[in-house]
LUMKE-90749 format. One line per field, with one value per residue (C-alpha): residue number from 1; residue in three letters; x, y, z. Coordinates in Angstrom, 2 decimals. Last residue first. Example, Ala and Ser with C-alpha at 12.3 -4.5 7.8 and 13.67 -1.06 7.14 Angstrom:
<rs>
nunu = (2 / 1)
vexvex = (Ser / Ala)
u = (13.67 / 12.30)
v = (-1.06 / -4.50)
w = (7.14 / 7.80)
</rs>
This chain:
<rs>
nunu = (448 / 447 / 446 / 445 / 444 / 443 / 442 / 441 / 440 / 439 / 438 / 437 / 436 / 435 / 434 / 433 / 432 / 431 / 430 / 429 / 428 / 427 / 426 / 425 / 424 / 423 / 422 / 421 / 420 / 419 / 418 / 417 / 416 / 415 / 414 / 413 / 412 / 411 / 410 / 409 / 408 / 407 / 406 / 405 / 404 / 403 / 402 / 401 / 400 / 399 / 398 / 397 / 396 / 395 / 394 / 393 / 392 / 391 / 390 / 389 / 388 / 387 / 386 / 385 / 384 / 383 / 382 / 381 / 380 / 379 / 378 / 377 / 376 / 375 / 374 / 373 / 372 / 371 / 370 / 369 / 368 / 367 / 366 / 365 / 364 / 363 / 362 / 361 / 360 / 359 / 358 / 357 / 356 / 355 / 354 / 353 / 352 / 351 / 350 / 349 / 348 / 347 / 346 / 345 / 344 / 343 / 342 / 341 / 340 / 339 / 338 / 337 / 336 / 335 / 334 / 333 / 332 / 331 / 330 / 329 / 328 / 327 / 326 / 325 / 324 / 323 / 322 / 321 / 320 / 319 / 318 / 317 / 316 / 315 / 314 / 313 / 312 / 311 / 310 / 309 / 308 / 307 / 306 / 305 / 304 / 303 / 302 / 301 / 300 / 299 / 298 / 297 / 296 / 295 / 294 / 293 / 292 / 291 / 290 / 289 / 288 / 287 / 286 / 285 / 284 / 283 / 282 / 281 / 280 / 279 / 278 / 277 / 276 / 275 / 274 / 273 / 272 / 271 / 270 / 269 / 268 / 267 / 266 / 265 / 264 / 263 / 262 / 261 / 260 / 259 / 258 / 257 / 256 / 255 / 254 / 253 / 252 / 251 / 250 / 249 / 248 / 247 / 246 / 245 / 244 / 243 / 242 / 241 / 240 / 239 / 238 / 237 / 236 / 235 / 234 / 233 / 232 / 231 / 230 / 229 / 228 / 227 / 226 / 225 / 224 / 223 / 222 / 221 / 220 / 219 / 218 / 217 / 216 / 215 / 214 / 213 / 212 / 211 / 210 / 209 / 208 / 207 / 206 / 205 / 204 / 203 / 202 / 201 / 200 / 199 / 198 / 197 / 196 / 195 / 194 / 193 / 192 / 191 / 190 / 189 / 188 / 187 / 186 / 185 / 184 / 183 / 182 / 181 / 180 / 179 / 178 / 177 / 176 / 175 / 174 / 173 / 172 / 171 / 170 / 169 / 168 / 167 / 166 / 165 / 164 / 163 / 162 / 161 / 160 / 159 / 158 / 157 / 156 / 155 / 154 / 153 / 152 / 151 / 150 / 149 / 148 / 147 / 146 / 145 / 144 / 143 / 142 / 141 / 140 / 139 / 138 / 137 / 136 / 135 / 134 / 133 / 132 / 131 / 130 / 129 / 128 / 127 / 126 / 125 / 124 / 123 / 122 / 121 / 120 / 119 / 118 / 117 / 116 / 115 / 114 / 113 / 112 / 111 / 110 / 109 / 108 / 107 / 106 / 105 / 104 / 103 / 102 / 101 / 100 / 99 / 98 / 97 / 96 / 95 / 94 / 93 / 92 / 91 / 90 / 89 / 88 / 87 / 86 / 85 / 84 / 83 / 82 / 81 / 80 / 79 / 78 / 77 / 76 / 75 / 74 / 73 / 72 / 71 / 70 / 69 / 68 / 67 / 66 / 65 / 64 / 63 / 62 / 61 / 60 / 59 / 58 / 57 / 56 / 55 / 54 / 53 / 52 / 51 / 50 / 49 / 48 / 47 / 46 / 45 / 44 / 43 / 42 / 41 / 40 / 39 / 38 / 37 / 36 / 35 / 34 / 33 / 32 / 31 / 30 / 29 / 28 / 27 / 26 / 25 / 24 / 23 / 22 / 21 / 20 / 19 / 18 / 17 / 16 / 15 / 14 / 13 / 12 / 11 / 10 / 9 / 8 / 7 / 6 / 5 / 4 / 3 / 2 / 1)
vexvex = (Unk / Unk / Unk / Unk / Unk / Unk / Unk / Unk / Unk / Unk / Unk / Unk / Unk / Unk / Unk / Unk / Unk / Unk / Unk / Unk / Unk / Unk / Unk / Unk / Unk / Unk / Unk / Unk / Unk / Unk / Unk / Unk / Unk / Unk / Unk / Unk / Unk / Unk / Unk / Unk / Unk / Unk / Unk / Unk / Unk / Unk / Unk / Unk / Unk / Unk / Unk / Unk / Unk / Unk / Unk / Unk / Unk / Unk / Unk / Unk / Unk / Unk / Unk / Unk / Unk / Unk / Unk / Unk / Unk / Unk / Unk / Unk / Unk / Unk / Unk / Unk / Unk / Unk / Unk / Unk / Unk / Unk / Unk / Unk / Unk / Unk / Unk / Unk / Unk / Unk / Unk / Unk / Unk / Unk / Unk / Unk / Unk / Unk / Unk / Unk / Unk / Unk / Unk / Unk / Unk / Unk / Unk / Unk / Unk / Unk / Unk / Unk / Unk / Unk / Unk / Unk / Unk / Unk / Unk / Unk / Unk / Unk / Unk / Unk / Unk / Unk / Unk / Unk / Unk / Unk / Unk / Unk / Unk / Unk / Unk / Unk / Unk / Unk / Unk / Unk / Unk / Unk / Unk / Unk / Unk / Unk / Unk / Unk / Unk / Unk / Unk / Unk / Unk / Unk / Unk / Unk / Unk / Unk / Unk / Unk / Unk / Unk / Unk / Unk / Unk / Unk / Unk / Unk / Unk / Unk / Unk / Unk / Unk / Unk / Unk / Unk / Unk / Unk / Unk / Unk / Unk / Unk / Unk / Unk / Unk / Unk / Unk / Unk / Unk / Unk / Unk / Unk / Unk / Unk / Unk / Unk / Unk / Unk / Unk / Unk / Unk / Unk / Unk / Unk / Unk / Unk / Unk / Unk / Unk / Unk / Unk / Unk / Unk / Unk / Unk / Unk / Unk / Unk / Unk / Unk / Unk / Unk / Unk / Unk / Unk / Unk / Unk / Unk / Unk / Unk / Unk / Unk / Unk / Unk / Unk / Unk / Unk / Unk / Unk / Unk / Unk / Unk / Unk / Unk / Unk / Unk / Unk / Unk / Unk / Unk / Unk / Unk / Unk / Unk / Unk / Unk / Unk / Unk / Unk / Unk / Unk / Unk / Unk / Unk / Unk / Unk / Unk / Unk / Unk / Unk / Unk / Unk / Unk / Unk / Unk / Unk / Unk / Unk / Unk / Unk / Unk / Unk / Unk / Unk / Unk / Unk / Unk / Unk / Unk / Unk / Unk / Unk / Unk / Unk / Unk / Unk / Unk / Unk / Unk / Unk / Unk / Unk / Unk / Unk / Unk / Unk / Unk / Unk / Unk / Unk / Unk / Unk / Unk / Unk / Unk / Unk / Unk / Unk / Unk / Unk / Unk / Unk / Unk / Unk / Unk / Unk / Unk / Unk / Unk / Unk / Unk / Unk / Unk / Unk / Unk / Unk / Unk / Unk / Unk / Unk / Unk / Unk / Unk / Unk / Unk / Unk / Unk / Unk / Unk / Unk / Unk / Unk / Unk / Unk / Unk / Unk / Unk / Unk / Unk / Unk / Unk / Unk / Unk / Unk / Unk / Unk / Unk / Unk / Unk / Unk / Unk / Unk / Unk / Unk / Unk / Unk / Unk / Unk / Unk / Unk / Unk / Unk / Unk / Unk / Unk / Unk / Unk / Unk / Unk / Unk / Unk / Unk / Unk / Unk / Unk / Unk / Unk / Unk / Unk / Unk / Unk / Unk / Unk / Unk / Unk / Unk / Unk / Unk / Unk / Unk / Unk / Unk / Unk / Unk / Unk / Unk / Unk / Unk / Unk / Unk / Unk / Unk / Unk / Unk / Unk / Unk / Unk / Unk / Unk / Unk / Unk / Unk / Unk / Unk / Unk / Unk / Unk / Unk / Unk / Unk / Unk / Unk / Unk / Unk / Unk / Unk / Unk / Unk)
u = (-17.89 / -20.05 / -21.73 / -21.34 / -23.77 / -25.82 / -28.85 / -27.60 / -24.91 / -21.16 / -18.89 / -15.09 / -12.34 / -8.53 / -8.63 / -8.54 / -5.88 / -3.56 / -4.15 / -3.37 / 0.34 / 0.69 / -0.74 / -2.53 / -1.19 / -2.15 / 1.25 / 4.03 / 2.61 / 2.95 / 5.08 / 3.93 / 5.57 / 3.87 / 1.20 / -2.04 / -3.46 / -0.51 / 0.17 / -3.70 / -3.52 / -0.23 / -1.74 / -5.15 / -2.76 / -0.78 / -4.04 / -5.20 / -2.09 / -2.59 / -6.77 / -6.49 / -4.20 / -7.22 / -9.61 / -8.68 / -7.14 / -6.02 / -8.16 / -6.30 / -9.01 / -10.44 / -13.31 / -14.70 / -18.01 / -16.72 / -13.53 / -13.96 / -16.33 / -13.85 / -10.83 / -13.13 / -13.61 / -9.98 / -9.02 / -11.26 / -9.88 / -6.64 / -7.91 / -9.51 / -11.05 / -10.77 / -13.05 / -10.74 / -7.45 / -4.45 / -3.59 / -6.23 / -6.01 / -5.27 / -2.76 / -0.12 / 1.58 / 5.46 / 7.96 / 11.44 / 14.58 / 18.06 / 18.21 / 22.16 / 21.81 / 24.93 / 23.30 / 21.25 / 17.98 / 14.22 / 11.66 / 7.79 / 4.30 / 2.13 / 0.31 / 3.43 / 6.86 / 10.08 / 12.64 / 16.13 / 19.16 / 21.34 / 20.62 / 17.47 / 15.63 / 11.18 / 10.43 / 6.53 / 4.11 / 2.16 / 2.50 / 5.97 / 9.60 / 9.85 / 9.75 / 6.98 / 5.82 / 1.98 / 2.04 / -1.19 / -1.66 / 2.25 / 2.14 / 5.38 / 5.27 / 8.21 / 8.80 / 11.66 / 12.69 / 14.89 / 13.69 / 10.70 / 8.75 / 9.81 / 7.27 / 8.19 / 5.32 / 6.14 / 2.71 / 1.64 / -2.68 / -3.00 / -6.04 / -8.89 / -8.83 / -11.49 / -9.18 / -6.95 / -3.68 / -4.46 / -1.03 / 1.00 / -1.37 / 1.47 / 2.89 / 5.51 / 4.91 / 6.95 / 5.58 / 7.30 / 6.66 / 5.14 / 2.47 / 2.36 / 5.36 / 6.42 / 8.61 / 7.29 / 3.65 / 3.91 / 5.43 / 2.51 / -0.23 / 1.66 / 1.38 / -2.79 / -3.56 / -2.21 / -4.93 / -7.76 / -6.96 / -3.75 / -5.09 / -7.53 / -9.20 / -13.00 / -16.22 / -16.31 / -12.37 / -12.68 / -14.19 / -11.11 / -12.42 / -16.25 / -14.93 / -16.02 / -19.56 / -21.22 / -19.52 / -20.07 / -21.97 / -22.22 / -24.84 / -25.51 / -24.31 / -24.64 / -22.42 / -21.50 / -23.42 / -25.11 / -23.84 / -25.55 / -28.66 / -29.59 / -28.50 / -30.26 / -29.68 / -32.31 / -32.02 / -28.67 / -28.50 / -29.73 / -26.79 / -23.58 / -20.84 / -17.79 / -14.93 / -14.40 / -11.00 / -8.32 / -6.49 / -5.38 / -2.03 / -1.35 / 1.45 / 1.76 / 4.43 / 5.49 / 8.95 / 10.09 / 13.27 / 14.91 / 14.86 / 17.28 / 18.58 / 17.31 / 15.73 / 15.99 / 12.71 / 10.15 / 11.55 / 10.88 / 7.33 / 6.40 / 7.72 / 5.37 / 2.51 / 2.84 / 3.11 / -0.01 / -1.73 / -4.09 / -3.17 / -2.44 / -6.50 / -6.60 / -10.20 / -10.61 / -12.10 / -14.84 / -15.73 / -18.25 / -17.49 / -20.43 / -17.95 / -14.51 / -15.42 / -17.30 / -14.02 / -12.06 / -14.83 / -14.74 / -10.82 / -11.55 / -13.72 / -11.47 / -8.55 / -10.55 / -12.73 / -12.72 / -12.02 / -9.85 / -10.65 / -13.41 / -15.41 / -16.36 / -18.78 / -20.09 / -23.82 / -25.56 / -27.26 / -24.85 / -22.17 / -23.75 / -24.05 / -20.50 / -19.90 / -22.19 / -20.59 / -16.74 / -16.90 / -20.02 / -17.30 / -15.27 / -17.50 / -19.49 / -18.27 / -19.56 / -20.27 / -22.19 / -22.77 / -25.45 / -28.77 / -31.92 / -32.21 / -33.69 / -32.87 / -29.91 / -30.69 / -33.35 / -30.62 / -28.99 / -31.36 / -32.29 / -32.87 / -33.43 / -33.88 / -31.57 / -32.33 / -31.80 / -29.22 / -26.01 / -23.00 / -24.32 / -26.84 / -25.25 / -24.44 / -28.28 / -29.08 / -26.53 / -28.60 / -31.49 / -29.29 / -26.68 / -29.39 / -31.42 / -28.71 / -28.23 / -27.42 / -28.39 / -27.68 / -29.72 / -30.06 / -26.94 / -26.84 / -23.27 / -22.40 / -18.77 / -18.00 / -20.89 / -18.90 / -21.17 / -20.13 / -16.20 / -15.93 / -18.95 / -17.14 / -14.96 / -17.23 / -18.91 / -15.81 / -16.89 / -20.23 / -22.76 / -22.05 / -24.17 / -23.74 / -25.81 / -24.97 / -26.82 / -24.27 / -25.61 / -24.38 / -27.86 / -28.65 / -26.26 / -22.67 / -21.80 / -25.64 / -26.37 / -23.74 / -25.19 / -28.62 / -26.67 / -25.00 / -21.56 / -20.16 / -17.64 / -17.22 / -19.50 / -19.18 / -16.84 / -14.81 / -14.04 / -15.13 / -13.21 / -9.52 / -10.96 / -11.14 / -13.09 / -11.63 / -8.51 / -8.01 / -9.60 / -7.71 / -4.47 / -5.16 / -5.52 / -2.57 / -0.53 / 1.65 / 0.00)
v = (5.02 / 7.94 / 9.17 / 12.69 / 15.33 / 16.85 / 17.50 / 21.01 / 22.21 / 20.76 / 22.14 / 20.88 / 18.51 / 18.13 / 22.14 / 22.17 / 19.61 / 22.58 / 24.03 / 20.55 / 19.88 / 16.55 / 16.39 / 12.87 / 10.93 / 7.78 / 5.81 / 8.94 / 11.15 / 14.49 / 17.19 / 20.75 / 23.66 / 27.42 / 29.87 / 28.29 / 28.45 / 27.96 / 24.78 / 23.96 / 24.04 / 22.32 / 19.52 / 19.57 / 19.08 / 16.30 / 14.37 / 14.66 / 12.39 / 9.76 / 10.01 / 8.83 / 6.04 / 5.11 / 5.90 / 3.22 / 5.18 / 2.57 / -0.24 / -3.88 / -6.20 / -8.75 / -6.53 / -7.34 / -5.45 / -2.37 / -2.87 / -2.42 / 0.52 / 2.85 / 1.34 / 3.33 / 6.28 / 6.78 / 5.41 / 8.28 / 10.72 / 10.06 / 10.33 / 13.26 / 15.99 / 19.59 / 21.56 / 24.92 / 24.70 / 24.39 / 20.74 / 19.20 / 15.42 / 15.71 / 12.63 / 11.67 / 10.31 / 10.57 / 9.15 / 9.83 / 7.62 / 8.06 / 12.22 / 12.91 / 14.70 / 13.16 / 11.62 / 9.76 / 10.98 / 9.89 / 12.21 / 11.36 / 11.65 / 14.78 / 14.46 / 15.53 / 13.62 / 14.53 / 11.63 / 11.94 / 9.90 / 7.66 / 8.67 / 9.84 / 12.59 / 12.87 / 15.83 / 16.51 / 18.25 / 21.55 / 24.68 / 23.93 / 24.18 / 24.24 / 27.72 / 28.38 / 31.56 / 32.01 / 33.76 / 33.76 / 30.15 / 29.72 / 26.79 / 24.91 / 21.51 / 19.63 / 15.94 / 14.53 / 11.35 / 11.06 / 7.38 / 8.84 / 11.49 / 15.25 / 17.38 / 21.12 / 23.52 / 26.42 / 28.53 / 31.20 / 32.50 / 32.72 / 32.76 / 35.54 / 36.37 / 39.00 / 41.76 / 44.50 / 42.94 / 41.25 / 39.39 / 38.21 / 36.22 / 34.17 / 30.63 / 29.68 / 25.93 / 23.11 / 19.96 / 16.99 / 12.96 / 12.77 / 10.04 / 6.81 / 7.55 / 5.53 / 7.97 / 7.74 / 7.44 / 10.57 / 12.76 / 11.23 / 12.53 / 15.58 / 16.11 / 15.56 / 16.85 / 20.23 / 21.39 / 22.21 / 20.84 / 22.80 / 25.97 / 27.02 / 24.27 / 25.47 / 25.42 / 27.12 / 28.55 / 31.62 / 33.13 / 31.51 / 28.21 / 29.50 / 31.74 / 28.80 / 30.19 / 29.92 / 32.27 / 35.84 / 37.35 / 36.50 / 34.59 / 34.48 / 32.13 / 28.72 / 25.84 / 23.81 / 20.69 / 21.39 / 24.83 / 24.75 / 22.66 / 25.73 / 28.58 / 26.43 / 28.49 / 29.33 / 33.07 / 33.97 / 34.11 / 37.32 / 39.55 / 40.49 / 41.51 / 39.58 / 41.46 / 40.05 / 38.43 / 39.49 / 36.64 / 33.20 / 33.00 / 30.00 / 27.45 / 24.20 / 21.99 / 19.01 / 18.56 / 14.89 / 13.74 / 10.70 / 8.07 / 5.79 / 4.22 / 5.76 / 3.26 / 0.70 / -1.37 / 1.15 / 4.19 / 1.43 / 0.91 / 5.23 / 5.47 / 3.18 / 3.82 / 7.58 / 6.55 / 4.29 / 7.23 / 5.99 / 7.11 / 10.44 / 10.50 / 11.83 / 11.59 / 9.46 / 5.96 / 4.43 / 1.01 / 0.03 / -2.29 / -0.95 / -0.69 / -0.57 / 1.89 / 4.03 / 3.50 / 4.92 / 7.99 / 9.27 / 9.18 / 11.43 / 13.45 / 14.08 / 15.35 / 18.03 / 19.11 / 15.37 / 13.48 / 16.89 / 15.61 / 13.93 / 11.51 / 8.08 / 6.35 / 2.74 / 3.44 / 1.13 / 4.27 / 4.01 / 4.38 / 7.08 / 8.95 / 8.44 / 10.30 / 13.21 / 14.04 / 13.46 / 15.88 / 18.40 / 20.97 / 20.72 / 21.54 / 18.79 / 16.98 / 13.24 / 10.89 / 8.00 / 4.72 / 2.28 / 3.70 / 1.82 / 1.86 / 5.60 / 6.85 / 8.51 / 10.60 / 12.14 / 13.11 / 14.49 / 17.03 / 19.29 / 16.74 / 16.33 / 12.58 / 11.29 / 12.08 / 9.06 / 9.34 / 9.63 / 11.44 / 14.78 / 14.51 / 14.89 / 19.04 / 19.32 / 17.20 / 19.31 / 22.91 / 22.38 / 21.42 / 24.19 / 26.71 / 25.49 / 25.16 / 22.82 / 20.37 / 16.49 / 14.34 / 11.08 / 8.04 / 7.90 / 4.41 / 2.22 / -0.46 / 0.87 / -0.75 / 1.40 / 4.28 / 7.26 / 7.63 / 7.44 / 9.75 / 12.52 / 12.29 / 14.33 / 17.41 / 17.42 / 18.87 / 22.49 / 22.26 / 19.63 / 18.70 / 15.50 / 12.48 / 9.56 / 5.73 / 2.85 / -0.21 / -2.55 / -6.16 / -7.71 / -5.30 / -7.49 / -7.27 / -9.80 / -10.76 / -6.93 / -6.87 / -10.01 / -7.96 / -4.51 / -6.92 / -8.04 / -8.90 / -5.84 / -5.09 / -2.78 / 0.97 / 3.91 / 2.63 / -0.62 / -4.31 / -7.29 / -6.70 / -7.34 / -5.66 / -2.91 / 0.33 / -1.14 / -1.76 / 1.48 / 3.27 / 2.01 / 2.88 / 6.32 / 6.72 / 6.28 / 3.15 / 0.00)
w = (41.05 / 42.18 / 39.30 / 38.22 / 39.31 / 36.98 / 39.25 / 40.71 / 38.64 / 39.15 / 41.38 / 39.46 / 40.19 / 40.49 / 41.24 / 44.64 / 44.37 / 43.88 / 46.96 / 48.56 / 46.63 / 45.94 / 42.91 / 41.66 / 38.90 / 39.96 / 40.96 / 39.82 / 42.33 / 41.09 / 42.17 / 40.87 / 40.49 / 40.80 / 39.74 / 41.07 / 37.80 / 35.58 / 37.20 / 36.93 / 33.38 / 33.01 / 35.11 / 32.93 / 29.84 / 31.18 / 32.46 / 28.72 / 28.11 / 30.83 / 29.80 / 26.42 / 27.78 / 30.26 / 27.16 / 24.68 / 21.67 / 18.43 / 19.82 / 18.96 / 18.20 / 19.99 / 21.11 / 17.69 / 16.55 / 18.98 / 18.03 / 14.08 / 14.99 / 16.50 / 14.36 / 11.77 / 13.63 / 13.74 / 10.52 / 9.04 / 11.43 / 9.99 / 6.58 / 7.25 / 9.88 / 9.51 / 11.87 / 12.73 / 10.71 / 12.95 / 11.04 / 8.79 / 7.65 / 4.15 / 3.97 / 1.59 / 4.36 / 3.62 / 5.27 / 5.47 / 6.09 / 7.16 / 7.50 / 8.42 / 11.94 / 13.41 / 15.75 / 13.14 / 11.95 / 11.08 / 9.55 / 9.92 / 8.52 / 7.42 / 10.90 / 12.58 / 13.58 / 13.69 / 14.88 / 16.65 / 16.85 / 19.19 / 22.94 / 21.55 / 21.02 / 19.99 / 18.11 / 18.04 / 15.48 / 14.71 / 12.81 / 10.67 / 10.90 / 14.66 / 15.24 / 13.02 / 13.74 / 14.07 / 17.09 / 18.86 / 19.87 / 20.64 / 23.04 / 23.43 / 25.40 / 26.73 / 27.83 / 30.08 / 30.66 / 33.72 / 34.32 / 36.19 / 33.79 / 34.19 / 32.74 / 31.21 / 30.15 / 28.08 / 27.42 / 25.14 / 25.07 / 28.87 / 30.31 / 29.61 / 26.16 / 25.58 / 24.58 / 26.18 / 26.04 / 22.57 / 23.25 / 25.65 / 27.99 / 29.96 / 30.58 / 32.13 / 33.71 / 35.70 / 36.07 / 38.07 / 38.50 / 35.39 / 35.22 / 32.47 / 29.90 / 27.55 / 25.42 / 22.37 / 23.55 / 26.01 / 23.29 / 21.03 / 23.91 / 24.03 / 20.40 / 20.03 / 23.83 / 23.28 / 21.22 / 23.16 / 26.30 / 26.48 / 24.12 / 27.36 / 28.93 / 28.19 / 29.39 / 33.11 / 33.00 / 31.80 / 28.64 / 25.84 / 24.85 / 25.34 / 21.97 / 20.00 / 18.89 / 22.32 / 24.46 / 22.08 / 24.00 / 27.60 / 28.71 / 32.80 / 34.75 / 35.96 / 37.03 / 34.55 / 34.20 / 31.27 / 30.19 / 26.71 / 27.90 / 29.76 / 26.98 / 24.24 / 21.71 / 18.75 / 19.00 / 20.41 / 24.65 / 26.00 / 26.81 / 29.09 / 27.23 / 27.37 / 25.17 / 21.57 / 20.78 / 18.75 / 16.51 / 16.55 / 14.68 / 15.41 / 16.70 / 18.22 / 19.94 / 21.58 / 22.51 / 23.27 / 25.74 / 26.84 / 23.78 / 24.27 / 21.39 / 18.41 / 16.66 / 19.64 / 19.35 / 21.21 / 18.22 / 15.45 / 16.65 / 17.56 / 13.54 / 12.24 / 14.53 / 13.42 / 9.62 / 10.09 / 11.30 / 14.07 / 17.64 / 15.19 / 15.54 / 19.61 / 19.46 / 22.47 / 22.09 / 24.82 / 24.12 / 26.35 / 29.38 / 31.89 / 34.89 / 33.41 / 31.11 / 33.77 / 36.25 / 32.97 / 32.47 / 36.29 / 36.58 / 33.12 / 35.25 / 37.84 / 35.80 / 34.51 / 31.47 / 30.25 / 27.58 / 25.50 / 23.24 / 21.12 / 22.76 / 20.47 / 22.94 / 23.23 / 24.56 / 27.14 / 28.70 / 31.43 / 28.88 / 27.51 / 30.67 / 31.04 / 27.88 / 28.16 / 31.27 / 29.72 / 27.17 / 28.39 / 29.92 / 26.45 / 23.85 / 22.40 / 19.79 / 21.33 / 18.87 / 20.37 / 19.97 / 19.59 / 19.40 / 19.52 / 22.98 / 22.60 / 26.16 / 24.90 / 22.44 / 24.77 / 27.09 / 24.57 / 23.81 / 21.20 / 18.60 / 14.97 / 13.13 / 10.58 / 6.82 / 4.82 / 1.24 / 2.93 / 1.84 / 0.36 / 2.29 / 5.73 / 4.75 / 4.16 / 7.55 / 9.10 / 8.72 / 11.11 / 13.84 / 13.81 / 13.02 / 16.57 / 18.60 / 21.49 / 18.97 / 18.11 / 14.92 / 15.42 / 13.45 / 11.55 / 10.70 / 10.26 / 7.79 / 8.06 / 4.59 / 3.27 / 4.54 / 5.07 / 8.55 / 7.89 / 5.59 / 6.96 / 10.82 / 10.26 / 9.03 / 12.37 / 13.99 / 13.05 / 14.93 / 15.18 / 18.52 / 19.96 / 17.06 / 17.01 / 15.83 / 14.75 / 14.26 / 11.40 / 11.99 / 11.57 / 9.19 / 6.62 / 5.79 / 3.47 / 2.55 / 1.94 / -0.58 / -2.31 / -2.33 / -3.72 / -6.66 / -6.60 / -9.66 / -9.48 / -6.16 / -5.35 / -3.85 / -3.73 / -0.62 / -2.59 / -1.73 / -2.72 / -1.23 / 2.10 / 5.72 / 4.05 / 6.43 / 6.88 / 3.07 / 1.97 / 4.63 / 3.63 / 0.10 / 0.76 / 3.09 / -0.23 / -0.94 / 0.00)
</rs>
């Protein structure tokens, strides 16, 4: 297989007779149905029709996936009455309309879940799938602290759904290919990985008290965040950036994808030390209200040591390009990004390169592609055969997103933390504050 294309129709079809576009040739619809019949039909929903929707068109519309949108559900009213136009270019059924996720849920009918939600509603909507019987796809960050993704792995264990984190890279066959040969020796020893991640976000609108957009459900929008008034403009993405209620700054948001290989390459399960500077320097006067450039350091046991460099309003590329991770070792060095991988002696001499071919977005708001596609499909493969390996299982998931809330809460209480290397958990008691979060009245989570 030589283009990332190909690999996805043979991962995605599991045989050389059936092609992405349709048939086989010789095979007629009924014969089709015969090879992959209702009977194995998974009916899925998806909460959050936003800009990650888009992903999930490939790998939805699939006839290999055999899968059923029967639900696409959004707290807002234009959002929800214009995906069923965007859906029909791939699928040929309109799915049903809903408001609420909690009437999603109670339909038994549905299998699994796509959760795009914004952050806060992450790991609540997933554990109440899971005790709705769902298997859940959660995009990341998994949870909106570092209790709720302790929350979602006891909830896996519990109700034994699949649960996969939409950390895609997990999937990229260059990524695997590269993370393989760096485990057997490629480079020796590797000791040290820097993440990083630049933008060129720009200014952003000061909170202004106001009635909530026409067509927004300003309740169901804040879930089990505590409650406040609307402030204009929360709902359309800038929630990242209004405090601390939704969001998880540009950590959560996009931190998770190269920390989360860092953490991979290196084998890595808790740091035993983070160390943060991190500062709003630009926009002085704007809406931003964390910081918006971060350096985070975390020392791993073994002397392994993993960096993370946050520019999300400086688009320089100080790396050589927007996003991606170098991984060192006592014997070379490896760059890695969603475009594939570059391996190196000590010396620097480039050995080998590879290439994905891919289109999977990088800082572009949405995206989605081929590695999303794998994603999603590996998603559904496991769930119909629990036997197989799962690229993103959520206790690994939740090791790197654990990363991002510790950097987070470093920068909150303004100093170092030491971490206990057995579960993760901060040793410092002001900081542990901030493990967890008050929830609204009736959306508890469930005690595990």
């Amino acid at each position: 297989m030589n283009t990332r294309r190909e690999f996805i129709k043979h991962a995605a079809l599991g045989t050389a007779g059936l092609t992405i576009g349709g048939l086989a040739p010789g095979f007629s619809p009924k014969s089709y149905a015969k090879i992959i019949g209702a009977n194995d039909r998974l009916n899925v929903a998806v909460a959050g029709l936003g800009r990650r929707m888009s992903a999930y068109y490939e790998p939805v519309s699939l006839k290999s996936s055999n899968v059923e949108l029967v639900y696409l559900c959004d707290v807002m009213k234009s959002q929800r009455e214009s995906a069923p136009k965007k859906w029909s270019k791939f699928i040929d059924y309109q799915p049903k309309l809903e408001n609420d996720i909690r009437v999603v849920l109670a339909d038994k009918s549905v299998d699994a879940l796509f959760n795009a939600t914004p952050d806060h509603w992450h790991a609540p909507g997933a554990w109440m799938a899971m005790q709705a019987g769902k298997h859940v796809y959660v995009e990341k960050p998994c949870s909106h602290n570092p209790r709720e993704s302790e929350i979602l792995v006891a909830c896996q264990k519990k109700y034994n759904k699949v649960v996969q984190m939409g950390n895609q890279q997990r999937s990229a066959p260059e990524t695997i290919d590269i993370i393989g040969q760096i485990h057997n020796g490629v480079i020796g020893t590797p000791y040290k990985a820097i993440a990083f991640y630049a933008n060129n976000r720009g200014e952003v609108p000061l909170q202004k008290k106001t009635p909530a957009p026409s067509g927004l459900d300003w309740e169901l929008f804040q879930g089990p965040a505590p409650r406040r008034d609307y402030t204009d403009d929360t709902w359309n993405y800038n929630w990242h950036w209004y405090g601390w209620d939704y969001g998880t700054a540009e950590t959560g948001n996009n931190a998770t994808h190269e920390l989360d290989v860092a953490r991979w390459a290196l084998q890595g399960d808790y740091p035993e030390h983070v160390q943060v500077e991190a500062a709003k320097r630009y926009f002085a006067n704007d809406g931003w209200e964390m910081y918006d450039t971060m350096d985070a350091t975390f020392r791993f046991p073994g002397n392994k040591i993993v960096e993370w460099v946050g520019q999300s309003r400086d688009g320089y590329k100080t790396f050589g390009s927007d996003r991606g991770t170098l991984i060192y070792g006592t014997n070379g060095s490896v760059y890695v990004d969603r475009d594939g991988y570059r391996l190196y002696d000590r010396a620097g001499k480039l050995l080998k390169e590879r290439k994905s071919g891919g289109n999977e977005a990088g800082t572009a708001l949405g995206g989605g592609g081929d590695m999303t596609t794998l994603h999603v499909v590996n998603f559904f493969d496991v769930i119909r055969d629990r036997s197989k390996p799962q690229s993103s299982p959520i206790d690994e998931g939740a090791k790197s997103v654990l990363l991002c809330h510790l950097a987070n809460i470093a920068y909150r209480v303004n100093k170092p933390l030491d971490i206990d290397t057995k579960n993760g958990h901060i040793k410092d008691k002001e900081a542990m504050k901030l493990w967890g979060r008050e929830y609204a009245k009736g959306w508890e989570p469930p005690v595990i």
